[in-house]
C-alpha positions as CSV (number, residue, x, y, z in Angstrom):
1,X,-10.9,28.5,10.9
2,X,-7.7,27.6,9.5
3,X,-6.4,26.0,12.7
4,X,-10.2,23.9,12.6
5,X,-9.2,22.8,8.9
6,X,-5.5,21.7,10.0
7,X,-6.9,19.7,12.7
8,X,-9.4,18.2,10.8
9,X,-6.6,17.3,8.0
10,X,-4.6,15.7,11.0
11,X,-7.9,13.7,11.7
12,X,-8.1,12.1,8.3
13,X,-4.8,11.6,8.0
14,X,-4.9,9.5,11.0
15,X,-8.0,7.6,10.5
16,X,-6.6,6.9,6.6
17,X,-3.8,5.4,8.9
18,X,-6.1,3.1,11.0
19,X,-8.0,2.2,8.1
20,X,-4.5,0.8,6.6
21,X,-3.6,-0.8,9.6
22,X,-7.3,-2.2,9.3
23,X,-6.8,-3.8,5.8
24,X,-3.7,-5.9,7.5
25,X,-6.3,-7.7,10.3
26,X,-9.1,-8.1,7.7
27,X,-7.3,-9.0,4.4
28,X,-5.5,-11.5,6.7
29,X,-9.1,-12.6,7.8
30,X,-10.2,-12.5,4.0
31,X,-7.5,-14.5,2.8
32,X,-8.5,-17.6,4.6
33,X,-11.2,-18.1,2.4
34,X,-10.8,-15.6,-0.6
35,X,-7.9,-16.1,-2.9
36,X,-5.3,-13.1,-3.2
37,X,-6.7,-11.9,-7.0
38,X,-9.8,-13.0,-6.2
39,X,-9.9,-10.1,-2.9
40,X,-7.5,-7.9,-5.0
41,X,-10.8,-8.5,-7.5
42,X,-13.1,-7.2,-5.3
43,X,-11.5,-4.4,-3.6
44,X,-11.2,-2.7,-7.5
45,X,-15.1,-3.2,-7.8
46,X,-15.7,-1.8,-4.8
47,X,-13.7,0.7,-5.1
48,X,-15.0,1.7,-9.1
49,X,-18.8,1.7,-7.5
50,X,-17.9,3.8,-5.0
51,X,-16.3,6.7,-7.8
52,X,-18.6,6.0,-10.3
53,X,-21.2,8.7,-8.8
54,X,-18.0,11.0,-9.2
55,X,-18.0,10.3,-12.5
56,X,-22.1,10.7,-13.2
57,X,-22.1,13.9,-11.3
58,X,-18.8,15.8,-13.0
59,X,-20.3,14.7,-16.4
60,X,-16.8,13.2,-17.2
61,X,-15.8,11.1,-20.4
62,X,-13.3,8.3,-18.4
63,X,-13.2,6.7,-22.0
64,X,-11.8,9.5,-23.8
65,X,-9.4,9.6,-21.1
66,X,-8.3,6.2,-21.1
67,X,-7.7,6.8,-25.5
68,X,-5.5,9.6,-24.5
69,X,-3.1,7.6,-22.6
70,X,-4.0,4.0,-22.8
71,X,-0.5,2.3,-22.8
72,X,0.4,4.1,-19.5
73,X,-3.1,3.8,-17.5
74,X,-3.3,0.1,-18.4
75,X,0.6,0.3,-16.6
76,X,-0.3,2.2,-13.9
77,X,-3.7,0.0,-13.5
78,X,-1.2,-3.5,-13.6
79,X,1.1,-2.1,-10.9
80,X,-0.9,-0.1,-8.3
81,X,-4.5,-1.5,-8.3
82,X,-3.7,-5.1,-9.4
83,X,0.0,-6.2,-8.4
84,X,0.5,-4.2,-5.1
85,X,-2.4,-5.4,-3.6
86,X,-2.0,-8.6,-4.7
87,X,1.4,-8.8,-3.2
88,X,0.1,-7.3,0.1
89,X,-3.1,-10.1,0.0
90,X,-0.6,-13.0,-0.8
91,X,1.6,-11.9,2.2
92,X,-1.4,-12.0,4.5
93,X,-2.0,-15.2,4.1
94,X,0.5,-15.2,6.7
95,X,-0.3,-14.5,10.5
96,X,2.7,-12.5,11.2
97,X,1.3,-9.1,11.0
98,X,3.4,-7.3,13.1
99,X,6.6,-8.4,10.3
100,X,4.5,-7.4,7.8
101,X,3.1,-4.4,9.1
102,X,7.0,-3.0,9.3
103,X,7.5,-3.8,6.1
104,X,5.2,-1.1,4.9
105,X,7.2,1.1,5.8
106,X,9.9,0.7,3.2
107,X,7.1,1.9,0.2
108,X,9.3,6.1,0.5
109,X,12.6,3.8,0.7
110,X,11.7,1.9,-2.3
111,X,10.5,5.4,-4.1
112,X,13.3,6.8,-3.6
113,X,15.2,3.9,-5.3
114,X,13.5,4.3,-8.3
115,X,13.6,7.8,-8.2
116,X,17.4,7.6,-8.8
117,X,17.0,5.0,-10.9
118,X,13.9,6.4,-13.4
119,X,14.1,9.8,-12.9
120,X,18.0,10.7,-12.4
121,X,17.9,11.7,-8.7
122,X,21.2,11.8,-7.6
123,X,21.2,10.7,-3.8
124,X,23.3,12.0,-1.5
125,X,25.8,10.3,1.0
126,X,23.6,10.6,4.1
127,X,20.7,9.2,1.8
128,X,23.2,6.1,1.5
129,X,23.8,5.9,4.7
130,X,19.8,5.7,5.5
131,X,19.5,3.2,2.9
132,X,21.7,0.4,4.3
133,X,20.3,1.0,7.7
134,X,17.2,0.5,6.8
135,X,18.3,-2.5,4.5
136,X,19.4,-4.4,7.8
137,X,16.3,-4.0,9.5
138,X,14.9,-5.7,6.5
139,X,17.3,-8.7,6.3
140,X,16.7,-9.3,10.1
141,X,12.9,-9.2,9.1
142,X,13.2,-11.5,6.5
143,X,15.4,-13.7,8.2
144,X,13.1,-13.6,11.5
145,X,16.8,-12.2,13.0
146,X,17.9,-16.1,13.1
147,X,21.3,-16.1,11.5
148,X,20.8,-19.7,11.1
149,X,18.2,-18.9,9.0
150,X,20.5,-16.6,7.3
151,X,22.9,-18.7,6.6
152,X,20.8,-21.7,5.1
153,X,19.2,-19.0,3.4
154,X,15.4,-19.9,4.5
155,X,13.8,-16.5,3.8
156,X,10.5,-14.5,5.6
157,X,8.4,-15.2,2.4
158,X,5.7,-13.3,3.6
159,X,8.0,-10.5,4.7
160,X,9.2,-10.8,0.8
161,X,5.9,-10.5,-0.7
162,X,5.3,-7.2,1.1
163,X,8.6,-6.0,0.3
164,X,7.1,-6.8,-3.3
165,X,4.5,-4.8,-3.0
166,X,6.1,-1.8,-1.7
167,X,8.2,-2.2,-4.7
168,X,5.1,-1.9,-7.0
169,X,3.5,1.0,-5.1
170,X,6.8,3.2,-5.1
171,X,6.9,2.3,-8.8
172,X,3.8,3.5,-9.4
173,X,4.1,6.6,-7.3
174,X,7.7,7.0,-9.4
175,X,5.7,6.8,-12.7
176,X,3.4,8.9,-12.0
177,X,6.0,11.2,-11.4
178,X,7.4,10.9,-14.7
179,X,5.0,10.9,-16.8
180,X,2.8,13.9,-15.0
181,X,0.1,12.1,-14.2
182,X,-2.3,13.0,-11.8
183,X,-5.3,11.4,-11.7
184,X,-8.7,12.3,-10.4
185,X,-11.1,10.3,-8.5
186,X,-13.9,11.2,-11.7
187,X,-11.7,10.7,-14.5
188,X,-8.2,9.1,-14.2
189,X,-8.8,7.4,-10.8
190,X,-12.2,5.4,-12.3
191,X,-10.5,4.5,-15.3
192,X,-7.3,2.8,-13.6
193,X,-9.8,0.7,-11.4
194,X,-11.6,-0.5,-14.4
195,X,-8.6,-1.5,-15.9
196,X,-7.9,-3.0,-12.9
197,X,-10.7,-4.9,-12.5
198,X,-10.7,-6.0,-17.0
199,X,-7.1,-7.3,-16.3
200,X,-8.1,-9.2,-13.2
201,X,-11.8,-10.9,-14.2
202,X,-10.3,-13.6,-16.3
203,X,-8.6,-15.0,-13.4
204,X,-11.3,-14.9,-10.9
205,X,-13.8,-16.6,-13.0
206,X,-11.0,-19.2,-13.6
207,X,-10.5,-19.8,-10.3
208,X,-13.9,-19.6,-8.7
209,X,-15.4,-21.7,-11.5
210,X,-12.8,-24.6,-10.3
211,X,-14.6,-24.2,-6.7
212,X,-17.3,-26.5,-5.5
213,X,-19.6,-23.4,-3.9
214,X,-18.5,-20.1,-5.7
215,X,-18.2,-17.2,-3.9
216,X,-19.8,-18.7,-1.4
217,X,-17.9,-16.7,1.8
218,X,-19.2,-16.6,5.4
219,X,-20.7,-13.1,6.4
220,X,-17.1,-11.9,7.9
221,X,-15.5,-12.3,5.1
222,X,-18.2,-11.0,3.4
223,X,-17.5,-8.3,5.7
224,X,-14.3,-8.3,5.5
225,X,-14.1,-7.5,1.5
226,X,-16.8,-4.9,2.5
227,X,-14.3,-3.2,4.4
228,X,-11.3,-3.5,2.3
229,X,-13.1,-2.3,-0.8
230,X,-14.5,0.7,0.7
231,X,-12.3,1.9,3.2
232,X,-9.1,1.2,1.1
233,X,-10.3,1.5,-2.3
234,X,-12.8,4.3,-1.4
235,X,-12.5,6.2,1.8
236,X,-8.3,6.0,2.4
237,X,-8.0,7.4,-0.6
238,X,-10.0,10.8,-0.3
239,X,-8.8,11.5,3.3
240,X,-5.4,10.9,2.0
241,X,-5.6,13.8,-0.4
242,X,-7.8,15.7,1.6
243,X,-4.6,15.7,4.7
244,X,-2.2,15.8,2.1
245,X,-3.4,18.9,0.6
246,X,-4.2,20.8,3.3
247,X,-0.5,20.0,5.3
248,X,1.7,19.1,2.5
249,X,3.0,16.0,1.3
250,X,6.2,15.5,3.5
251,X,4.3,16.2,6.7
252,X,1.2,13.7,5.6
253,X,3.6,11.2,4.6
254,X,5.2,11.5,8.4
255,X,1.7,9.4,9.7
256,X,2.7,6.5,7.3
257,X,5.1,5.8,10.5
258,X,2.0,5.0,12.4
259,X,0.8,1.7,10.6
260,X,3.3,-0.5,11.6
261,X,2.8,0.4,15.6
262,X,-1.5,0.8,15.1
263,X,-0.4,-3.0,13.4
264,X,1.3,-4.2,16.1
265,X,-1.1,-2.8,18.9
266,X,-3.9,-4.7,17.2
267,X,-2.3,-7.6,16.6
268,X,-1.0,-7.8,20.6
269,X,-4.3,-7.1,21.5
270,X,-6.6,-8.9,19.2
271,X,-4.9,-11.7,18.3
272,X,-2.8,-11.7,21.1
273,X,0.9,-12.1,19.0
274,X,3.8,-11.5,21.1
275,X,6.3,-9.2,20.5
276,X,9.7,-10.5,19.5
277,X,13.0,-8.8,20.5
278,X,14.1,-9.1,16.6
279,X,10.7,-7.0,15.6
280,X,12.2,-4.1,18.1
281,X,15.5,-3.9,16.9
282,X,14.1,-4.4,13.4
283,X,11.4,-2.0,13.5
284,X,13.8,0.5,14.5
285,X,16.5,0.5,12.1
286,X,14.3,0.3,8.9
287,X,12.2,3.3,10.2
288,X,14.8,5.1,11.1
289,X,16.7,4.3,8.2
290,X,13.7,5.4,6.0
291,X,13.5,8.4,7.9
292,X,17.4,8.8,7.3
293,X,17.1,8.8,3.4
294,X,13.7,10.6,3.2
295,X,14.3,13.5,5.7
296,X,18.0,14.3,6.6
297,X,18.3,16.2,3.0
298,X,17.7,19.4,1.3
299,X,15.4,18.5,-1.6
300,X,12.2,16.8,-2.0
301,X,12.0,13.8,-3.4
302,X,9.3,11.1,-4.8
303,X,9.9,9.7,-1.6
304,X,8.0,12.9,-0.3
305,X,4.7,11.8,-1.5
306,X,2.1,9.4,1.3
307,X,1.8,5.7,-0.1
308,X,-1.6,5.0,-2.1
């Protein structure tokens, strides 16, 4: 039985990973039409609708919750379920998904950067070490590994805006951390969404009611936010604490690794992007630097913990 339940923990951990690598080829399908807060919008509905039975059924009070600690939910709510995804969105609008989808993997880099910084980690030198390694891969990401483009300083935006993003979700991750949050899907979970979702409804009315036809998608996109709402607002969620607490954190956080290659096998085959030689070389050094300053020491860090 226990060797049933690991394998089934492997299993969600791996389709929580598809379903990521999923939100890349549809948000960048979404984004054509739908506005980045407008998507962001609608991915925090989705999401609330699909807890809210959570809440019903554990007879839960997600108001006297948010009372308790209102100034840090409506924090938490700005950074992970309204700015990271936003960032990620706003990124998308760019086709080159394979860039971005390496870029992902800097979110237990970028925690452990605020780890030091927020929480008084010290890091040690081989954590250094990984750190710059995986800082060149980036700066030959966001340069497209042209050092002409280096030199006239003409940035990846794209590439930049995920890098945002990552920022915001190993902030979040980091704050929870230090304050002792933790959430539940019935209580804590709901209430950040519904932040989410108050903080973001001003700006999607604002926007769709300067549109000729609001909301008026076609039935991919439609599709599309469908997907992105429940799969990463709902269902990646659930099977990432279901794997995560059934192998451990450091192990679950291990299959974050696969979202940049299940990217990049999509978007060869689907969209039929070719691999650059600068993605390679890239691709390696910030994994492997990530894997550097995450893995080669003795103590856990916040870095330890799966991106949400």
């Amino acid at each position: 039985m226990k060797v049933n339940k690991t394998a089934l923990a492997y299993g969600a951990l791996l389709l929580a990973m598809l379903i990521s690598a999923g939100n890349f080829l549809f948000g960048n399908l979404a984004v054509k039409e739908v506005h980045p807060v407008v998507l962001t919008f609608w991915r925090c509905l989705i999401a609330a609708i699909f807890v809210l039975p959570l809440v019903l059924r554990g007879w839960s009070n997600p108001y006297r919750h948010f009372q308790s600690s209102w100034l840090r939910i409506t924090v938490l709510a700005c950074i992970g379920v309204v700015a990271t995804p936003w960032f990620v969105y706003s990124a998308l609008q760019s086709n080159d998904l394979i860039d971005l989808g390496a870029g992902y993997t800097s979110v237990p880099l970028l925690t452990i950067l605020f780890s030091a910084f927020l929480l008084n980690e010290r890091l040690r030198s081989v954590q250094y070490l990984g750190v710059a390694i995986a800082l060149v891969g980036a700066l030959i990401f966001a340069f497209r590994g042209d050092l002409e483009n280096l030199i006239n300083f003409d940035p990846h935006l794209a590439f930049l805006l995920m890098i945002a993003s990552n920022a915001c979700r190993g902030l979040y991750l980091v704050l929870l951390k230090k304050w002792n949050m933790h959430p539940k899907p019935n209580e804590g979970l709901f209430v950040i969404f519904v932040v989410g979702i108050v903080v973001l409804l001003p700006f999607v009315v604002i926007h769709e009611a300067g549109t000729l036809q609001p909301l008026d998608y076609s039935w991919q996109v439609w599709g599309s936010i469908l997907f992105i709402g429940v799969g990463m607002g709902a269902i990646y969620l659930h099977l990432l604490n279901f794997g995560t607490d059934e192998v451990g954190a450091s192990t679950a956080s291990l299959f974050a690794y696969l979202v940049p290659i299940l990217v990049a096998v999509e978007s060869v085959t689907l969209r039929g992007i070719d691999l650059q030689l600068y993605q390679g070389v890239g691709g390696v050094m910030i994994i492997g630097g990530v894997l550097i300053a995450t893995r080669l020491h003795l103590q856990p860090t916040a870095a330890d913990h799966p991106p949400h």
